[in-house]
N, CA, C and O atoms as a CHARMM CRD file, in Angstrom:
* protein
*
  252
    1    1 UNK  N      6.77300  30.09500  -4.80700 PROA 1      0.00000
    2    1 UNK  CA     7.32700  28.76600  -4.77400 PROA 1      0.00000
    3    1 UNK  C      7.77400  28.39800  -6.18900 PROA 1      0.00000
    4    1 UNK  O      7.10600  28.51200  -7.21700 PROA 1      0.00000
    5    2 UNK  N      8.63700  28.07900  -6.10100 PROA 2      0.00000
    6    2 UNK  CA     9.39100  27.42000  -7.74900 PROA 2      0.00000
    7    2 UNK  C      8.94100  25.97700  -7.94800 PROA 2      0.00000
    8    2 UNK  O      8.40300  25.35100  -7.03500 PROA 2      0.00000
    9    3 UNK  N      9.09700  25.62000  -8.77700 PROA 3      0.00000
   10    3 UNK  CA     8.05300  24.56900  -9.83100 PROA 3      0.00000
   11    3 UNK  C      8.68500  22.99400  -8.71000 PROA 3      0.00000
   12    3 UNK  O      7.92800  22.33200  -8.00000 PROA 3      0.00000
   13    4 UNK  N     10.28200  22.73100  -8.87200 PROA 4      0.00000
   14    4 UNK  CA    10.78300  21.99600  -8.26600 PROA 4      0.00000
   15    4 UNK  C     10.62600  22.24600  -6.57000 PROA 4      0.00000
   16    4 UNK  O     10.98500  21.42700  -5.72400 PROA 4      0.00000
   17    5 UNK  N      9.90000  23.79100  -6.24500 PROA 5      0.00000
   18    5 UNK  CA     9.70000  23.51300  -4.71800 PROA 5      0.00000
   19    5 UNK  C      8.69300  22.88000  -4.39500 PROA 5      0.00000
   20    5 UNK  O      8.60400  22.14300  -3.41300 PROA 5      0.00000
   21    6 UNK  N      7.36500  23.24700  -5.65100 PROA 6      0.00000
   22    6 UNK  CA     5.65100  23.02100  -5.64800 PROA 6      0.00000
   23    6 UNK  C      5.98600  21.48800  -5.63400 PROA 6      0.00000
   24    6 UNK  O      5.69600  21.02100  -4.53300 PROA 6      0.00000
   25    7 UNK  N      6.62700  20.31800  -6.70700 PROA 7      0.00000
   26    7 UNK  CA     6.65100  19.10200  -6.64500 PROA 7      0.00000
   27    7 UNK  C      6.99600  18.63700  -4.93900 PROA 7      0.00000
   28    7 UNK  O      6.23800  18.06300  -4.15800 PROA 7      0.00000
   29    8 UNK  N      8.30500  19.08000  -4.73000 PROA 8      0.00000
   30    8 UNK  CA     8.65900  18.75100  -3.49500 PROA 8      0.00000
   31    8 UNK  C      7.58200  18.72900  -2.23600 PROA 8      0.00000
   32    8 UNK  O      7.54900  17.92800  -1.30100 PROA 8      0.00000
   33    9 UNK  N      6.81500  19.72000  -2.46900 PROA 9      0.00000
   34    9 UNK  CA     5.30800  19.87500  -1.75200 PROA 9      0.00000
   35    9 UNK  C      4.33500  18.94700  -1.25300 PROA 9      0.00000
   36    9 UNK  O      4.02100  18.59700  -0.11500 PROA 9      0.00000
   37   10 UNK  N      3.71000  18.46000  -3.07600 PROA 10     0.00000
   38   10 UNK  CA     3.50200  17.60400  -3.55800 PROA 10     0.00000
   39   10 UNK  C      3.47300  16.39600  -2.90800 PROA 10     0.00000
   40   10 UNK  O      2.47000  15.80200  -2.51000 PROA 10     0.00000
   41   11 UNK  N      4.68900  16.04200  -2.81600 PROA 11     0.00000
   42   11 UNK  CA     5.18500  14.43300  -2.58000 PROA 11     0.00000
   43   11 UNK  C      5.07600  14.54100  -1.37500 PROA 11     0.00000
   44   11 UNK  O      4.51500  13.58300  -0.84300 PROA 11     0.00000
   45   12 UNK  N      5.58200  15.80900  -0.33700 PROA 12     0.00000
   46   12 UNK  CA     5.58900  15.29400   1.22200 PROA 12     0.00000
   47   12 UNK  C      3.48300  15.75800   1.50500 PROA 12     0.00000
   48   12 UNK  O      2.76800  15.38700   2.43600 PROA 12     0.00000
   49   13 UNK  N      3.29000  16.21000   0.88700 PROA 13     0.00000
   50   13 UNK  CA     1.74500  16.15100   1.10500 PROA 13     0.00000
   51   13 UNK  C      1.39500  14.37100   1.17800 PROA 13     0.00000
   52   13 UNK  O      0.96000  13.75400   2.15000 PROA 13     0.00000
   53   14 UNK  N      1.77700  13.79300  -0.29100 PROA 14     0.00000
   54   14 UNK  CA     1.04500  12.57400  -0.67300 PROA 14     0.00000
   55   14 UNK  C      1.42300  11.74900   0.28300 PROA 14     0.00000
   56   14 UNK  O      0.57300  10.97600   0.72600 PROA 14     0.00000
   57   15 UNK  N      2.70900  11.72400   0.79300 PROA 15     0.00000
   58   15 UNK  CA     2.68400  10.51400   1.42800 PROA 15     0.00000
   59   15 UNK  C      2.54100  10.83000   2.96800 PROA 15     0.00000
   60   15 UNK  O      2.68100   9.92600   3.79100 PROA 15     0.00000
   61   16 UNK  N      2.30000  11.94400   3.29000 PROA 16     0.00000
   62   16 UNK  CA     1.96400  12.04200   4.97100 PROA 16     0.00000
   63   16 UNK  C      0.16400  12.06100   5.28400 PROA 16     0.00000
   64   16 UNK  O     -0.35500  11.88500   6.38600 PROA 16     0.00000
   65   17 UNK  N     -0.54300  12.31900   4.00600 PROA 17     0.00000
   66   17 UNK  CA    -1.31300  12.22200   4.24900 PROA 17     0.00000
   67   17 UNK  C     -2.46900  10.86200   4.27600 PROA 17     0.00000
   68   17 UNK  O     -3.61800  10.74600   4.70200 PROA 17     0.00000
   69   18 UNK  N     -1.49800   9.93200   3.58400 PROA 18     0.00000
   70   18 UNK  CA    -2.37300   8.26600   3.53500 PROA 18     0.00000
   71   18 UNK  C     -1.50200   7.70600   4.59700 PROA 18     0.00000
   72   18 UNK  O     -0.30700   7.99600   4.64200 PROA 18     0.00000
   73   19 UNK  N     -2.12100   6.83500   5.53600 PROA 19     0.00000
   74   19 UNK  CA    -1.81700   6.23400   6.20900 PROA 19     0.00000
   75   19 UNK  C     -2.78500   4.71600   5.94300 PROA 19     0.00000
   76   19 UNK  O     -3.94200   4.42200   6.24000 PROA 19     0.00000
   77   20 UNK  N     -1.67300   3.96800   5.23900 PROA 20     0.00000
   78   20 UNK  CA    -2.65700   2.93900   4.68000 PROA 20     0.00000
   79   20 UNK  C     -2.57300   1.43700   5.89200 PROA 20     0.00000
   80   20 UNK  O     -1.56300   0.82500   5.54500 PROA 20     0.00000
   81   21 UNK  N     -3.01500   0.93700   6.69900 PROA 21     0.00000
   82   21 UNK  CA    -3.04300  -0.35800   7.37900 PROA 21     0.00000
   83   21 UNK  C     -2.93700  -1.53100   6.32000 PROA 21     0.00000
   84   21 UNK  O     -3.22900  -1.53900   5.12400 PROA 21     0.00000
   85   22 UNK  N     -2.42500  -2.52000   7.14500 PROA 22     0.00000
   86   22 UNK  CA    -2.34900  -4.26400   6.94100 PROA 22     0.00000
   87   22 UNK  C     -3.39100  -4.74800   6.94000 PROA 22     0.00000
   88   22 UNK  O     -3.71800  -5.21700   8.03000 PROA 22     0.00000
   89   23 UNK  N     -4.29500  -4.87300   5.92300 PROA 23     0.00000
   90   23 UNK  CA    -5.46800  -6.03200   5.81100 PROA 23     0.00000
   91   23 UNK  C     -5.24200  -7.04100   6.77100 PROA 23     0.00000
   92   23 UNK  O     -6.18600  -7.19600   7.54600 PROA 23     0.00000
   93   24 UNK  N     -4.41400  -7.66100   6.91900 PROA 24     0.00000
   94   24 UNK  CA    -4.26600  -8.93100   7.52500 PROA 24     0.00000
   95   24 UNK  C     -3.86600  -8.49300   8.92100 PROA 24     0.00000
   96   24 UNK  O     -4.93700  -8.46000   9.52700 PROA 24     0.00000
   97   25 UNK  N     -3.17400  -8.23800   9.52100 PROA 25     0.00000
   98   25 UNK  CA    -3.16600  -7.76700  10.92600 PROA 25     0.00000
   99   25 UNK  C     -3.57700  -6.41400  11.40600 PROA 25     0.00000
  100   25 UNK  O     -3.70000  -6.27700  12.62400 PROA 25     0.00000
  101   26 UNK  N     -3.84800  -5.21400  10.48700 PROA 26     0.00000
  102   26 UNK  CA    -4.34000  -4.25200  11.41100 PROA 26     0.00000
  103   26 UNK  C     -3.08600  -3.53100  11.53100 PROA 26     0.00000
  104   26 UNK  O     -3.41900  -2.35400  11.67000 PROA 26     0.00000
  105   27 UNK  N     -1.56600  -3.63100  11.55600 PROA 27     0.00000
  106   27 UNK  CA    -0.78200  -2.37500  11.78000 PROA 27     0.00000
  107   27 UNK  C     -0.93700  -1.54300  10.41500 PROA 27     0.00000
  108   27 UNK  O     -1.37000  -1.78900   9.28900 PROA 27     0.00000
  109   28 UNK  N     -0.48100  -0.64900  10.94300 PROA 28     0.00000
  110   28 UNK  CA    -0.30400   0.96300  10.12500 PROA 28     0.00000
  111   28 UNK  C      1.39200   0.34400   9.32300 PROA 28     0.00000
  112   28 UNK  O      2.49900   0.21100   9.84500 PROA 28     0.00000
  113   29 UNK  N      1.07500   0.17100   8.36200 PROA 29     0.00000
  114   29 UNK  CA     2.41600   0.37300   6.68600 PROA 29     0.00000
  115   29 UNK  C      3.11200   1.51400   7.07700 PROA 29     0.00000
  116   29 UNK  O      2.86600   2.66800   6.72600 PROA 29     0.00000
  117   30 UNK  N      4.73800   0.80800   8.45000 PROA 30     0.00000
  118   30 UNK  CA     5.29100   2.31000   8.18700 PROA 30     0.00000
  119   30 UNK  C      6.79800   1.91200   7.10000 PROA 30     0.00000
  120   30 UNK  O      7.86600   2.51500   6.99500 PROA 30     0.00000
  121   31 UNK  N      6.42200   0.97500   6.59100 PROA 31     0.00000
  122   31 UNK  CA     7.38000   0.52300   5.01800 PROA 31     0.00000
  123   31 UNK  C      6.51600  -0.04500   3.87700 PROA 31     0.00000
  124   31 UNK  O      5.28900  -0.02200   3.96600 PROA 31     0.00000
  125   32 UNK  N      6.98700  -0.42400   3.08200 PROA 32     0.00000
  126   32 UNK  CA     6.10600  -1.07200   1.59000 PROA 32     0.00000
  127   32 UNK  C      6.04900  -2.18500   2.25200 PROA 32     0.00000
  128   32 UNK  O      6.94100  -2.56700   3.01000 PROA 32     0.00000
  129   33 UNK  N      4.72500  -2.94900   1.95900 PROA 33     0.00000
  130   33 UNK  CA     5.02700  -4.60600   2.11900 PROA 33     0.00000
  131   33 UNK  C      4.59900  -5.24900   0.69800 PROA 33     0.00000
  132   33 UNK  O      5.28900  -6.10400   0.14300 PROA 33     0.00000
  133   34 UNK  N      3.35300  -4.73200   0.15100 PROA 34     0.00000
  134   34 UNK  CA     2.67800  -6.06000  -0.98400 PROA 34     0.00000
  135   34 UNK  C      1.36200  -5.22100  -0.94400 PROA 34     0.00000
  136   34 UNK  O      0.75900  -4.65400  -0.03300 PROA 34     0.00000
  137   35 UNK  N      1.10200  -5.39500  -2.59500 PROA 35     0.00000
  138   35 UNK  CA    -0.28500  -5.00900  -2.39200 PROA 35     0.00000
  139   35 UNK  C     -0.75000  -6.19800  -3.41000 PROA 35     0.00000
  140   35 UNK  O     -0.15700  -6.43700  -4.46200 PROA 35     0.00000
  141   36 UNK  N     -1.84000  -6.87400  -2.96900 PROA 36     0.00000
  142   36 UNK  CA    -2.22700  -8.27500  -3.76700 PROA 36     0.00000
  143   36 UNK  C     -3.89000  -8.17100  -4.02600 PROA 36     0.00000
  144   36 UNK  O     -4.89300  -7.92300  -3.35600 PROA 36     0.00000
  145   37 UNK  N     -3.56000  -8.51100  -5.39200 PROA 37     0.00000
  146   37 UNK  CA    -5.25800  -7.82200  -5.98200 PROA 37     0.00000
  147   37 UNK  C     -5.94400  -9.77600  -6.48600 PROA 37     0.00000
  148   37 UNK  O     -5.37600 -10.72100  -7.03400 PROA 37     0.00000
  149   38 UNK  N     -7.22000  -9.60800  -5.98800 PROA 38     0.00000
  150   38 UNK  CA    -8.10500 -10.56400  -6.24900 PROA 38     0.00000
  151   38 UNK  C     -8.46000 -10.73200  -7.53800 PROA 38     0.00000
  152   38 UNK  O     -8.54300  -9.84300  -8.38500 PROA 38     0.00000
  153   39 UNK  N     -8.75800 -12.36700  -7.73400 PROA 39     0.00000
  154   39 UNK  CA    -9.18300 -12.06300  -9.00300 PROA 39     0.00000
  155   39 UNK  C    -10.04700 -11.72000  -9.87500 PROA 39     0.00000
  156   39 UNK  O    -11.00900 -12.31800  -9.39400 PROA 39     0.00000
  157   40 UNK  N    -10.63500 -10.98600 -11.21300 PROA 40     0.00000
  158   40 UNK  CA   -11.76600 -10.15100 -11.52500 PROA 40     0.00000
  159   40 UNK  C    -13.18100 -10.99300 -10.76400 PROA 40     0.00000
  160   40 UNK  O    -13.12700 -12.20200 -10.54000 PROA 40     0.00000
  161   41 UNK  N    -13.92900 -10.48300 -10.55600 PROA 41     0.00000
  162   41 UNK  CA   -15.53400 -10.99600  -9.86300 PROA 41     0.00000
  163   41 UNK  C    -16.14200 -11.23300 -11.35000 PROA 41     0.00000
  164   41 UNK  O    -15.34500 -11.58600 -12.21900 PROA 41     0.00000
  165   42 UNK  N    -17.11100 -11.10800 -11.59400 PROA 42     0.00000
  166   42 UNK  CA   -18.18200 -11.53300 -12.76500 PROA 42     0.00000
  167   42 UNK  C    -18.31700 -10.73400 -13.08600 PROA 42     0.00000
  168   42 UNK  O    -18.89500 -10.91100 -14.15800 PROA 42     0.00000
  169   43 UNK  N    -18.11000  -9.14600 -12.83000 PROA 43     0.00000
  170   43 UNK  CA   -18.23900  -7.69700 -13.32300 PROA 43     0.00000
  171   43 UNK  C    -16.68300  -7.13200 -13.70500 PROA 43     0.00000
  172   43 UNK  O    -16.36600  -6.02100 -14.12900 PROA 43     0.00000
  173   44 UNK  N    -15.93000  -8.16600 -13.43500 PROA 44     0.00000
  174   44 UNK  CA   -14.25300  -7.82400 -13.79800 PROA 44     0.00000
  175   44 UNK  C    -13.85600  -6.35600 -12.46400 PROA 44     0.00000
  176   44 UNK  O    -13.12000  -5.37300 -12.55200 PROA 44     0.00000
  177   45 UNK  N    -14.27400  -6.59200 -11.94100 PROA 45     0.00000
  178   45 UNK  CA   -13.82100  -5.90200 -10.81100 PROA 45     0.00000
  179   45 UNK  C    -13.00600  -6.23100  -9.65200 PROA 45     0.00000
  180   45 UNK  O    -13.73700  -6.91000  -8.93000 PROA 45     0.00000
  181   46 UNK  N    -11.92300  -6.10500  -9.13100 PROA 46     0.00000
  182   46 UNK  CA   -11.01900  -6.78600  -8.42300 PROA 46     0.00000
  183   46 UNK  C    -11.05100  -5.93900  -6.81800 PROA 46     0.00000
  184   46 UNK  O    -11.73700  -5.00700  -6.39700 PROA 46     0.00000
  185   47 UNK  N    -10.25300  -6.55000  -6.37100 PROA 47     0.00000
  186   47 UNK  CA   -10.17500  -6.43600  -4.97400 PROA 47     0.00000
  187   47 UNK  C     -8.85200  -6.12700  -4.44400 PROA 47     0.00000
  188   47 UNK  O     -7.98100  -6.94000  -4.75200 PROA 47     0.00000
  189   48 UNK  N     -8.41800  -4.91400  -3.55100 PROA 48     0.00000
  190   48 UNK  CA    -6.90400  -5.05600  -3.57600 PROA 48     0.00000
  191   48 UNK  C     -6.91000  -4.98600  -1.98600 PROA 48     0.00000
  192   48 UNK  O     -7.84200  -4.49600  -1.34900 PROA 48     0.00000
  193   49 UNK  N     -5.86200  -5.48600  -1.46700 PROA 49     0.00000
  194   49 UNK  CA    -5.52500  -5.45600  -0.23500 PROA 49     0.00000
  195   49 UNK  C     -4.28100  -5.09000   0.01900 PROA 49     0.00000
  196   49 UNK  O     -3.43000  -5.46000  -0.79000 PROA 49     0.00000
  197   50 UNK  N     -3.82500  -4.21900   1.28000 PROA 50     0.00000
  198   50 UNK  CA    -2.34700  -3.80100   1.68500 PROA 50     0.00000
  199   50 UNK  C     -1.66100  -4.89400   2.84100 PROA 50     0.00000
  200   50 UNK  O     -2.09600  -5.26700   3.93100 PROA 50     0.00000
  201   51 UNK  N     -0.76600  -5.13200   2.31800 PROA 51     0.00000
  202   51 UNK  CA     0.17000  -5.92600   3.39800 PROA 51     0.00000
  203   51 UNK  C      1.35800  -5.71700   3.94800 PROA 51     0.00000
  204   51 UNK  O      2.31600  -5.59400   3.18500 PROA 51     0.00000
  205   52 UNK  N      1.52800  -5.64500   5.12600 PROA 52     0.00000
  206   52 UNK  CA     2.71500  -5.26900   5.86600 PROA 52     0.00000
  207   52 UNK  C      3.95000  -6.56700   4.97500 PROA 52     0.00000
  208   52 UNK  O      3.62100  -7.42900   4.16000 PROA 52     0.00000
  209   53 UNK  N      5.27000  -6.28700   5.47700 PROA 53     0.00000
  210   53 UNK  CA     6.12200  -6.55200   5.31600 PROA 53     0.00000
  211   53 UNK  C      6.01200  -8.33600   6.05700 PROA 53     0.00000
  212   53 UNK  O      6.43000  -9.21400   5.30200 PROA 53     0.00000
  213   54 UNK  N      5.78900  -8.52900   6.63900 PROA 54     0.00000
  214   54 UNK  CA     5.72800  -9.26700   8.22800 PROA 54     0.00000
  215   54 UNK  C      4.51300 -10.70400   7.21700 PROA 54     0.00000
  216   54 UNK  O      4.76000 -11.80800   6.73100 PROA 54     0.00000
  217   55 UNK  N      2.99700  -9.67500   7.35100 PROA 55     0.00000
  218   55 UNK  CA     2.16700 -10.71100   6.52500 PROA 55     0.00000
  219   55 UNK  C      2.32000 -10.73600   5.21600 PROA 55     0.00000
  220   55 UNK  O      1.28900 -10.96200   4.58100 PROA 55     0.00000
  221   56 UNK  N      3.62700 -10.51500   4.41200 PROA 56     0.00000
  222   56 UNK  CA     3.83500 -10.51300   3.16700 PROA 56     0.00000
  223   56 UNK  C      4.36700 -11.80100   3.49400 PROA 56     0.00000
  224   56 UNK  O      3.92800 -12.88200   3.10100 PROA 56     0.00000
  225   57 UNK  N      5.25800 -11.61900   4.17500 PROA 57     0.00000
  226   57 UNK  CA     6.54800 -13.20400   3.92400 PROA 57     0.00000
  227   57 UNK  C      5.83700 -14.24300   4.62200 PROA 57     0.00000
  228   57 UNK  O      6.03200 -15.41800   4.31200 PROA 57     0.00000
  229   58 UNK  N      4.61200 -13.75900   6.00700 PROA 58     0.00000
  230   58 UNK  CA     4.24400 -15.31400   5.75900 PROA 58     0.00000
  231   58 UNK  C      3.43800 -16.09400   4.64800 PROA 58     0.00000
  232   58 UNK  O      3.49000 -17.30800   4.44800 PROA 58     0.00000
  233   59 UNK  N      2.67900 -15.15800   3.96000 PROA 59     0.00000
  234   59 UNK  CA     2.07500 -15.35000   2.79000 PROA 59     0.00000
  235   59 UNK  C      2.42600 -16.09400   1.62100 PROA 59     0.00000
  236   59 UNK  O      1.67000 -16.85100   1.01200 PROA 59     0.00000
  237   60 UNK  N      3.77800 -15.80100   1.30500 PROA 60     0.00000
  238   60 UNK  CA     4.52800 -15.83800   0.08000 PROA 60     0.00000
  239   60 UNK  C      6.03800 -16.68700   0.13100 PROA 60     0.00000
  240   60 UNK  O      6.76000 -17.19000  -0.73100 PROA 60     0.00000
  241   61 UNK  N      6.07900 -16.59500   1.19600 PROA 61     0.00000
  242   61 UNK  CA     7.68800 -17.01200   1.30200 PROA 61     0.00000
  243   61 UNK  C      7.84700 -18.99100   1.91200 PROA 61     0.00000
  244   61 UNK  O      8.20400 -19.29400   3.05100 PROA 61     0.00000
  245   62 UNK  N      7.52700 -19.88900   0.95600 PROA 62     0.00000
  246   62 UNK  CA     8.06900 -20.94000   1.47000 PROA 62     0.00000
  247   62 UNK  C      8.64300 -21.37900   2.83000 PROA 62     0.00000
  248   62 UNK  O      9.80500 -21.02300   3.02600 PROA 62     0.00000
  249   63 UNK  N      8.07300 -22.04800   3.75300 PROA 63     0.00000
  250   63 UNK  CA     8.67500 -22.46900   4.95100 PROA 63     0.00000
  251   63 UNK  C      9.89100 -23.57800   4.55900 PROA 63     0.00000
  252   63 UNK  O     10.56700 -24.09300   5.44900 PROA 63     0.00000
């Protein structure tokens, strides 16, 4: 395998193998939506959550 085939590898490994869900509703991320991190706790440790596309804009987007 050549260096540019091994990357190519690589990448279709990384992304077929996470299948990350919507914190907020439960579907499976089959696009980017938002990933929104909490703020530090008392140990500066944060919290991140994945969001679909869908519970991004009701989240964020002004009615």
């Amino acid at each position: 395998m050549t260096r540019q085939g091994s990357f190519n590898f690589l990448i279709y490994n990384v992304y077929m193998a996470i299948k990350p869900t919507c914190d907020t509703c439960g579907k499976e991320l089959t696009e980017f939506g938002a990933i929104v991190l909490s703020p530090p706790d008392e140990s500066s440790k944060v919290r991140k959550y994945h969001l679909c596309v869908d519970c991004f804009e009701k989240l964020a987007l002004p009615k």
